[in-house]
PyMOL CGO cylinders between C-alpha atoms (Angstrom):
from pymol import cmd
from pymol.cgo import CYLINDER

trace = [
    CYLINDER, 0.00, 0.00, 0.00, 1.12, 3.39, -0.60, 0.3, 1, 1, 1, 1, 1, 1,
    CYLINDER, 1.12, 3.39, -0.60, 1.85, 5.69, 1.80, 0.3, 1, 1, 1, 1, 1, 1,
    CYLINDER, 1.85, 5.69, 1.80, -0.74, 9.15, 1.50, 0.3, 1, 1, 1, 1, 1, 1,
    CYLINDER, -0.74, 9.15, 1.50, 0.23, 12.49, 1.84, 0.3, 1, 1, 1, 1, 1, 1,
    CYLINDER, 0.23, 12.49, 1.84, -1.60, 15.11, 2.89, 0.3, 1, 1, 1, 1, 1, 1,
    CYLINDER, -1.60, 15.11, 2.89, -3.24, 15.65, -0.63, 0.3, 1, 1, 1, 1, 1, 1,
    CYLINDER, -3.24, 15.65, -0.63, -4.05, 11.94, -0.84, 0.3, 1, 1, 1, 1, 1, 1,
    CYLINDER, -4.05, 11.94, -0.84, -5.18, 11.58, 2.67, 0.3, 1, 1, 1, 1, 1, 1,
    CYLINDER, -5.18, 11.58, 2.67, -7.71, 14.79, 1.52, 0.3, 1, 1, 1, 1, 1, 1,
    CYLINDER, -7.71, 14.79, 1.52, -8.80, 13.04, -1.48, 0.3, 1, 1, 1, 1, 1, 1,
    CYLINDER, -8.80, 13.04, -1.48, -10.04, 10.02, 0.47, 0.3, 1, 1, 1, 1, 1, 1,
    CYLINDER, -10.04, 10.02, 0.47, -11.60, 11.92, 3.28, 0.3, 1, 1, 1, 1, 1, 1,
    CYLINDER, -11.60, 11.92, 3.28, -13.95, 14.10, 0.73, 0.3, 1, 1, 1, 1, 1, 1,
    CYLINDER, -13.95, 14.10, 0.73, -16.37, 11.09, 0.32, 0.3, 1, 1, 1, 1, 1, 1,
    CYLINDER, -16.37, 11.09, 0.32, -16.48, 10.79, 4.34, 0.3, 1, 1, 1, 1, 1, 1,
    CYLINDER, -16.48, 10.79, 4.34, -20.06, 11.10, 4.94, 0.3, 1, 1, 1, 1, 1, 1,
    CYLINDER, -20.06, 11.10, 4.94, -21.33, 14.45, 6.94, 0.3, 1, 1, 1, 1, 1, 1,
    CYLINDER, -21.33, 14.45, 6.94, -17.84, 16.09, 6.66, 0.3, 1, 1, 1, 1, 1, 1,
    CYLINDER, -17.84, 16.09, 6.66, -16.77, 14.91, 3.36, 0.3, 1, 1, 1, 1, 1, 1,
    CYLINDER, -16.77, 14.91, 3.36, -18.07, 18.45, 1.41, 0.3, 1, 1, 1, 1, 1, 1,
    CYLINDER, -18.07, 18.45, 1.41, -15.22, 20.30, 4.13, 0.3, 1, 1, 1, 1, 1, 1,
    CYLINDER, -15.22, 20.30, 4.13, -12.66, 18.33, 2.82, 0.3, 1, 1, 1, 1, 1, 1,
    CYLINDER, -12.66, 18.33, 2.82, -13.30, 19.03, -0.74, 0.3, 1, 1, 1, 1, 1, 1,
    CYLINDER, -13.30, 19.03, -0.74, -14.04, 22.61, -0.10, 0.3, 1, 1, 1, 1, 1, 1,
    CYLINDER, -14.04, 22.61, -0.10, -10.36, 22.38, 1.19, 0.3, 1, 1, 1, 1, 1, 1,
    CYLINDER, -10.36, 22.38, 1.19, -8.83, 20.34, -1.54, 0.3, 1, 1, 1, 1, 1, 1,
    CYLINDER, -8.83, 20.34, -1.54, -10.74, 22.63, -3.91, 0.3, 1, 1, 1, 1, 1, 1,
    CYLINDER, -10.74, 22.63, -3.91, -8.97, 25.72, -2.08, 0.3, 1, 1, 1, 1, 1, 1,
    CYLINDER, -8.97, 25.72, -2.08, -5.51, 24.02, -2.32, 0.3, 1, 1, 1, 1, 1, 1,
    CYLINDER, -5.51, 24.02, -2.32, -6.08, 23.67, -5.99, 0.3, 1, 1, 1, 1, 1, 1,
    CYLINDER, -6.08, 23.67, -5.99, -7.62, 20.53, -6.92, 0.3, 1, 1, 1, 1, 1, 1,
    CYLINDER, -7.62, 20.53, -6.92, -11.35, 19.96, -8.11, 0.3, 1, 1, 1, 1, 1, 1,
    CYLINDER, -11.35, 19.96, -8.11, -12.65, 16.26, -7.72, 0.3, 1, 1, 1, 1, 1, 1,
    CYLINDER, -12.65, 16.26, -7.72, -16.09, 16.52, -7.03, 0.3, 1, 1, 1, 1, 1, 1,
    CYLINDER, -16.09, 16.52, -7.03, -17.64, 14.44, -3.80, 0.3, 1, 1, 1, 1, 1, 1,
    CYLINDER, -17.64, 14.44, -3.80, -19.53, 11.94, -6.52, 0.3, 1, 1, 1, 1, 1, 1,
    CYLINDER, -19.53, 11.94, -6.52, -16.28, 11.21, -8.07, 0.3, 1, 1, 1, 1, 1, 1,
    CYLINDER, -16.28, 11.21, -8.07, -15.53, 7.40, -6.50, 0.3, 1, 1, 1, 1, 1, 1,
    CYLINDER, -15.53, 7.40, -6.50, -11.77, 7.07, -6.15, 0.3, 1, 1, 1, 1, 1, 1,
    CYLINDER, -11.77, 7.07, -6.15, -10.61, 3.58, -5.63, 0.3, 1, 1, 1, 1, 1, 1,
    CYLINDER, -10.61, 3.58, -5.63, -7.70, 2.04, -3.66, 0.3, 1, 1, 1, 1, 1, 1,
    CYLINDER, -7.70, 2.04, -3.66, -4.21, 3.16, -3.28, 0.3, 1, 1, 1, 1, 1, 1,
    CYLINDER, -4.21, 3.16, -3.28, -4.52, 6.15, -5.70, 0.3, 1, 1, 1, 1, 1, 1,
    CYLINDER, -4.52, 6.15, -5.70, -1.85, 9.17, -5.16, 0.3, 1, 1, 1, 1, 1, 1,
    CYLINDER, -1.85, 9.17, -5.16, -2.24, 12.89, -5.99, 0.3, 1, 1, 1, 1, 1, 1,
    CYLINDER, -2.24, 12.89, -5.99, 1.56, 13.71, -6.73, 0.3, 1, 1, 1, 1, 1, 1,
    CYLINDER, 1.56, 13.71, -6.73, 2.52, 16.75, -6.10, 0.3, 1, 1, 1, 1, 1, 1,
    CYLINDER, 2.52, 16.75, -6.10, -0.23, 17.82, -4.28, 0.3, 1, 1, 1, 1, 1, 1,
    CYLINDER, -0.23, 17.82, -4.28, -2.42, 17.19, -7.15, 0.3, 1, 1, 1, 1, 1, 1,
    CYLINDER, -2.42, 17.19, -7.15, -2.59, 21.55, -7.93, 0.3, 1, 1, 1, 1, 1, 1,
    CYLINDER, -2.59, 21.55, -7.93, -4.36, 21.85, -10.95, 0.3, 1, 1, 1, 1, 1, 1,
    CYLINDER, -4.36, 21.85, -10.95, -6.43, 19.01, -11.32, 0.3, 1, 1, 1, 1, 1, 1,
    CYLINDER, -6.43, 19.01, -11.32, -9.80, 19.15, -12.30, 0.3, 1, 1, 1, 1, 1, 1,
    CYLINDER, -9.80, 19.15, -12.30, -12.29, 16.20, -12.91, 0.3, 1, 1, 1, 1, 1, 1,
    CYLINDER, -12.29, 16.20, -12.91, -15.79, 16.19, -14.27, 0.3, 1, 1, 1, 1, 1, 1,
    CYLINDER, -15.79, 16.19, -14.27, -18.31, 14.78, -11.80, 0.3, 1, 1, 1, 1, 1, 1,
    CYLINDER, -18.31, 14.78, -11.80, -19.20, 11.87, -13.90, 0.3, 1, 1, 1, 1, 1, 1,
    CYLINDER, -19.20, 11.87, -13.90, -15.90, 10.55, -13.53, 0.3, 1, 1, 1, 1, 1, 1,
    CYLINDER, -15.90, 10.55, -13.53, -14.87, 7.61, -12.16, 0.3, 1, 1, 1, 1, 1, 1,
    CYLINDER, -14.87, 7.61, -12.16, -11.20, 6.61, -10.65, 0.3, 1, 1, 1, 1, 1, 1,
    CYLINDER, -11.20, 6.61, -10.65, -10.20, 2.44, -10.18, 0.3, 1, 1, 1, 1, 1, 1,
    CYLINDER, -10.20, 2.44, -10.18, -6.99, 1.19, -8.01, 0.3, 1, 1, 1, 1, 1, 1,
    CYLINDER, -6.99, 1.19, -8.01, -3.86, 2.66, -8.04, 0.3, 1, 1, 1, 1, 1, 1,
    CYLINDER, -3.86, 2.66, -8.04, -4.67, 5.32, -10.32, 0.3, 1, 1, 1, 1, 1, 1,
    CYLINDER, -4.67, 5.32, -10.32, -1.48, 8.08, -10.07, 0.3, 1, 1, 1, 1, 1, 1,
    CYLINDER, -1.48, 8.08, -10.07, -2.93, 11.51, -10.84, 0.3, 1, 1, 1, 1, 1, 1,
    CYLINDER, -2.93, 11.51, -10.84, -0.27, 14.42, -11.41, 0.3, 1, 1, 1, 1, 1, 1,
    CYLINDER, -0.27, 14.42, -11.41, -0.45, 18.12, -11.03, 0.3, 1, 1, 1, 1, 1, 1,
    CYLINDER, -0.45, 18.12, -11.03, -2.65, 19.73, -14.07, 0.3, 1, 1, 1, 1, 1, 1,
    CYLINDER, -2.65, 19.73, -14.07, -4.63, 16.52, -15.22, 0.3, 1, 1, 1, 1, 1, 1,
    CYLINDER, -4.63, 16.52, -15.22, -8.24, 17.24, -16.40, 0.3, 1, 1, 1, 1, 1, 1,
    CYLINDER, -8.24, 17.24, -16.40, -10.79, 14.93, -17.09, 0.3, 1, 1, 1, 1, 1, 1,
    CYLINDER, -10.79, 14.93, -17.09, -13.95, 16.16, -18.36, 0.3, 1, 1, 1, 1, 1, 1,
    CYLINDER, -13.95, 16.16, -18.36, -16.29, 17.07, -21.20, 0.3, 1, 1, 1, 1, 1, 1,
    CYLINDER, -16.29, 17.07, -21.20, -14.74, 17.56, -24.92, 0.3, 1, 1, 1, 1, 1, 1,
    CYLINDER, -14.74, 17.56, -24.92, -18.02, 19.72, -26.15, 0.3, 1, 1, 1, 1, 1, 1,
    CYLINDER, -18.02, 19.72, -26.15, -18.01, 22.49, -23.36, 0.3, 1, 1, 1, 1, 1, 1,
    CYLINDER, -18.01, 22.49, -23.36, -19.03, 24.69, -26.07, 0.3, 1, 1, 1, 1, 1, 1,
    CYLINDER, -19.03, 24.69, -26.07, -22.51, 23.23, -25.81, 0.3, 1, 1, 1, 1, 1, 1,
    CYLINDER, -22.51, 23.23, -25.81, -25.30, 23.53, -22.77, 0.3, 1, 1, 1, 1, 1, 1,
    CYLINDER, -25.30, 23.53, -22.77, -24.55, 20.50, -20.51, 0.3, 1, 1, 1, 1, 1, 1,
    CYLINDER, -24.55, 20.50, -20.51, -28.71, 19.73, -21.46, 0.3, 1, 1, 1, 1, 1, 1,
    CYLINDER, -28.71, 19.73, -21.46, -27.61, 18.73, -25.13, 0.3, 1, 1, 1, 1, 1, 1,
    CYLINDER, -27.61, 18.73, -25.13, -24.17, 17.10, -24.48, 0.3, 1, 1, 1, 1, 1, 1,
    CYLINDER, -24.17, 17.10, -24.48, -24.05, 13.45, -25.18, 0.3, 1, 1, 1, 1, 1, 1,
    CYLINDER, -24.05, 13.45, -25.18, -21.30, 12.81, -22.51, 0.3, 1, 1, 1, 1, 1, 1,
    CYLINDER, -21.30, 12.81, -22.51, -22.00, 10.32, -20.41, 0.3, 1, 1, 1, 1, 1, 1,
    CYLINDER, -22.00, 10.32, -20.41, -18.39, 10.05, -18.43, 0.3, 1, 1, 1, 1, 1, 1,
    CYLINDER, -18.39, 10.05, -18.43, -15.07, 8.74, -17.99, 0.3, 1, 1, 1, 1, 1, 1,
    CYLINDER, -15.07, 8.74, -17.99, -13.69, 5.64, -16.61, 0.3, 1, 1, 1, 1, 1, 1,
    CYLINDER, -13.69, 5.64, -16.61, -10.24, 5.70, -15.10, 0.3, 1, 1, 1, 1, 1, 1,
    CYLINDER, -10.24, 5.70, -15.10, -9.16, 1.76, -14.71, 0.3, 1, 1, 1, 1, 1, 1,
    CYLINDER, -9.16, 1.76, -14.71, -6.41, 0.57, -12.52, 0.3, 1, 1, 1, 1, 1, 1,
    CYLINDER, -6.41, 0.57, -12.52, -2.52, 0.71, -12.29, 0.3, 1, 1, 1, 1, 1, 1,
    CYLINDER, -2.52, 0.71, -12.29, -3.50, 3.93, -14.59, 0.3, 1, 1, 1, 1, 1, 1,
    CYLINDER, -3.50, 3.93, -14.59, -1.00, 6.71, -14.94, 0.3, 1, 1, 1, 1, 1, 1,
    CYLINDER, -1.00, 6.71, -14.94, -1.76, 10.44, -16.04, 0.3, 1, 1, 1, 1, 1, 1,
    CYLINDER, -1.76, 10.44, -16.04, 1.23, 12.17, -16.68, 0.3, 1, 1, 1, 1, 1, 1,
    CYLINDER, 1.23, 12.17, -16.68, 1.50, 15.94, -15.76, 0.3, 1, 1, 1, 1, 1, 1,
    CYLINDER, 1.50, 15.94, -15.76, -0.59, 18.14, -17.84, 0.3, 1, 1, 1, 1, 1, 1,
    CYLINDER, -0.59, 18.14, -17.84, -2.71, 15.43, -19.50, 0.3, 1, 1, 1, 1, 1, 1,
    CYLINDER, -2.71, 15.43, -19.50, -6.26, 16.30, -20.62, 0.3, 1, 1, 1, 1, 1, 1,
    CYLINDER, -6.26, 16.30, -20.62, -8.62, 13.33, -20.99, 0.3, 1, 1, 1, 1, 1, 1,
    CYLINDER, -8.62, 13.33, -20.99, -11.89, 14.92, -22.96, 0.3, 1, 1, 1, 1, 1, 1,
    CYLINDER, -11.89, 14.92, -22.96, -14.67, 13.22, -24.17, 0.3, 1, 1, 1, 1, 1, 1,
    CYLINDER, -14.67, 13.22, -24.17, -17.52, 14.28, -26.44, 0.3, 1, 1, 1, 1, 1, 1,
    CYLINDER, -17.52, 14.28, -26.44, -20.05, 11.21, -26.54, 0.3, 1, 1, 1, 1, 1, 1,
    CYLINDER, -20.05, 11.21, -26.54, -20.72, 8.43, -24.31, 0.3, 1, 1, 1, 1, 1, 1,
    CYLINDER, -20.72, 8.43, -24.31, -18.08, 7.14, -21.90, 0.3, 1, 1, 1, 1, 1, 1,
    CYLINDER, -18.08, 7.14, -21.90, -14.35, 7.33, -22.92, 0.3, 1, 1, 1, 1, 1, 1,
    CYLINDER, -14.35, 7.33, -22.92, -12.18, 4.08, -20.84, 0.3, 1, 1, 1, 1, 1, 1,
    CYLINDER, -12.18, 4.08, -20.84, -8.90, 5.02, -19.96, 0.3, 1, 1, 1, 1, 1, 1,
    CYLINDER, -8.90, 5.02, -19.96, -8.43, 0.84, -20.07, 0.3, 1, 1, 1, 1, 1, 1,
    CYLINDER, -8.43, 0.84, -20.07, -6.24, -0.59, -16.98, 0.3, 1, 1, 1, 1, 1, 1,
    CYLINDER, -6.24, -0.59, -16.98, -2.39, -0.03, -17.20, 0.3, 1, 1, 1, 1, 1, 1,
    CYLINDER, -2.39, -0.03, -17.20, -2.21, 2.92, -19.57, 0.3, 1, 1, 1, 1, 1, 1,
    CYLINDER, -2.21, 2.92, -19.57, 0.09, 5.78, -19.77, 0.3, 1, 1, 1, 1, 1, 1,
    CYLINDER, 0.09, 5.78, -19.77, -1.46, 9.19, -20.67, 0.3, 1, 1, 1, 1, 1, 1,
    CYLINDER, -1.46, 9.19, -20.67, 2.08, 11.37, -21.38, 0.3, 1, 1, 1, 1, 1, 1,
    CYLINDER, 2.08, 11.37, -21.38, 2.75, 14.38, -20.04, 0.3, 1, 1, 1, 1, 1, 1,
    CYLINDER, 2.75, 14.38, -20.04, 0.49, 17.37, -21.80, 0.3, 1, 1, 1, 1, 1, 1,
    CYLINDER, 0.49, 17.37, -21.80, -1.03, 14.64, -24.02, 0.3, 1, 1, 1, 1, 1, 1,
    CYLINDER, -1.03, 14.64, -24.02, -4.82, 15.30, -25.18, 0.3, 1, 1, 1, 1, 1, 1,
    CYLINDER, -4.82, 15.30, -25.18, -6.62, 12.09, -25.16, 0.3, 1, 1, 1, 1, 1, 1,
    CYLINDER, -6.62, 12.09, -25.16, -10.24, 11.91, -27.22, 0.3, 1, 1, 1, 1, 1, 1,
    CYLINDER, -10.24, 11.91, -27.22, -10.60, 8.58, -27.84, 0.3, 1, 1, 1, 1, 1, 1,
    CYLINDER, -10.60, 8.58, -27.84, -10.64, 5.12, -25.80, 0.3, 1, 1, 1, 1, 1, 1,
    CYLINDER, -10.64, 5.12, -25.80, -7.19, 3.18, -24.63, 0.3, 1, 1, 1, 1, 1, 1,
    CYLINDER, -7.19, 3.18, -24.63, -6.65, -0.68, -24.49, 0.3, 1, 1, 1, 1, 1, 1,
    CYLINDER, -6.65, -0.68, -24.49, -4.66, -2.40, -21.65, 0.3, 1, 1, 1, 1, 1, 1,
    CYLINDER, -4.66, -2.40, -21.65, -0.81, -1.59, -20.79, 0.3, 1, 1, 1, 1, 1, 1,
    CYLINDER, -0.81, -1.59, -20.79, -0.75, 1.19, -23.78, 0.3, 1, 1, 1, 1, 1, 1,
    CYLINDER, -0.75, 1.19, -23.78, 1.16, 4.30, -23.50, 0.3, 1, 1, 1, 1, 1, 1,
    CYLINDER, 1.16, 4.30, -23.50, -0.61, 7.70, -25.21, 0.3, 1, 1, 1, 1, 1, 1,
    CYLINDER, -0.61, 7.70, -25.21, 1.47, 10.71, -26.27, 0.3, 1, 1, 1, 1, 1, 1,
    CYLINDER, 1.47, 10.71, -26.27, 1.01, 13.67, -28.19, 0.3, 1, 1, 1, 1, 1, 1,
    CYLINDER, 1.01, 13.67, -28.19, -2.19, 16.05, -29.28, 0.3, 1, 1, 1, 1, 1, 1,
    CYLINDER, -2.19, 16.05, -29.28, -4.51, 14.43, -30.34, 0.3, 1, 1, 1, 1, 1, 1,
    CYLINDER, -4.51, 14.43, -30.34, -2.69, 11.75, -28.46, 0.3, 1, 1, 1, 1, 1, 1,
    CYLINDER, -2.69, 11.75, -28.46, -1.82, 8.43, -30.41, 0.3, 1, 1, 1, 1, 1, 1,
    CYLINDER, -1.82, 8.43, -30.41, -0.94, 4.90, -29.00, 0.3, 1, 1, 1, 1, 1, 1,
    CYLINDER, -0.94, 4.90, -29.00, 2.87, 5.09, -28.85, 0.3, 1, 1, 1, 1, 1, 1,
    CYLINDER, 2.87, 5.09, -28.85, 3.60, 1.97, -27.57, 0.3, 1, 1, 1, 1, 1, 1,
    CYLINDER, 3.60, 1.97, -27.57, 2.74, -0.57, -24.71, 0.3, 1, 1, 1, 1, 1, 1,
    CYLINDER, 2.74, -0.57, -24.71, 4.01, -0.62, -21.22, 0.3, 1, 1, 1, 1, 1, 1,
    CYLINDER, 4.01, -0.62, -21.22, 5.36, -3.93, -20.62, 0.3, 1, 1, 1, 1, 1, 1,
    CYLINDER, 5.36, -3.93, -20.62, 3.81, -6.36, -18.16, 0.3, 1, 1, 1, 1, 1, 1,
    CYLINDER, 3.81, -6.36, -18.16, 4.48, -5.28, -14.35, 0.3, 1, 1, 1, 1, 1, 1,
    CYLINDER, 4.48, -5.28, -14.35, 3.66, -6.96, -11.07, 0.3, 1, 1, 1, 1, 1, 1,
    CYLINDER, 3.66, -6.96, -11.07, 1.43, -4.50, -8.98, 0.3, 1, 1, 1, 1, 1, 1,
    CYLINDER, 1.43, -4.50, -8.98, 2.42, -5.79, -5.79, 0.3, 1, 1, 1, 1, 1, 1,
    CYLINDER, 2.42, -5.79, -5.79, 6.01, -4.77, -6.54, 0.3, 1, 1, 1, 1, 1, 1,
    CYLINDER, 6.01, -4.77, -6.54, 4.62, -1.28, -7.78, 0.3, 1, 1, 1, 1, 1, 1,
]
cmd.load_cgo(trace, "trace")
């Protein structure tokens, strides 16, 4: 298990029933918006300190997930009313990685970051990943794969 930082330990304790909108009025005011409905799953880190993350509210994070400063995941159409969007949300799976800067935007349905997968730093990602694939670039493409990894040794 990894060990949480402050950040982390905030991230967690935002979906702590009564109290949980305090701690993500306080994340929020350090610099990182993950709305309360946003499930987060085991083990996941905010590196450095998370500041400048932002995640839609239809998201959804799995296991391990490492989330660095400036990642957004949200809607690709913002430039119509919510009402007539047809996003439905994005899936984060486990032993996921999104490099600094990354923007994971999607325009219809749900977009699956798939388990494994490397977003690269600054990369714009618009379409749906497989397993163990590594994403670079804007638009980003499927660069290569990550090779297999133990996660207990992670």
């Amino acid at each position: 298990m990894a060990k949480k930082d402050f950040y982390t330990r905030l991230l967690y304790a935002r979906q702590t029933p009564v109290i949980g909108k305090f701690f993500y009025y306080l994340l929020k005011l350090l610099g990182s918006e993950i709305p309360v409905s946003v499930p987060v799953g085991e083990d996941c880190i905010l590196g450095h300190g998370g500041h400048g993350v932002v995640i839609h509210s239809k998201a959804r994070i799995g296991n391990r997930v490492r989330i660095y400063q400036g990642v957004t995941l949200g809607r690709g159409d913002i430039y119509l009313p919510a009402d007539q969007s047809q996003f439905e949300g994005i899936e984060i799976g486990d032993d996921v990685i999104l490099s600094p800067g990354c923007k994971v935007l999607c325009r219809q349905g749900v977009l699956k970051v798939d388990d494994g997968t490397v977003v690269g730093a600054n990369a714009v990602l618009l379409e749906s990943t497989g397993k163990n694939e590594i994403w670079a670039g804007a638009p980003a493409r499927c660069v290569s794969k990550r090779p297999p990894f133990d996660q207990d040794s992670a």
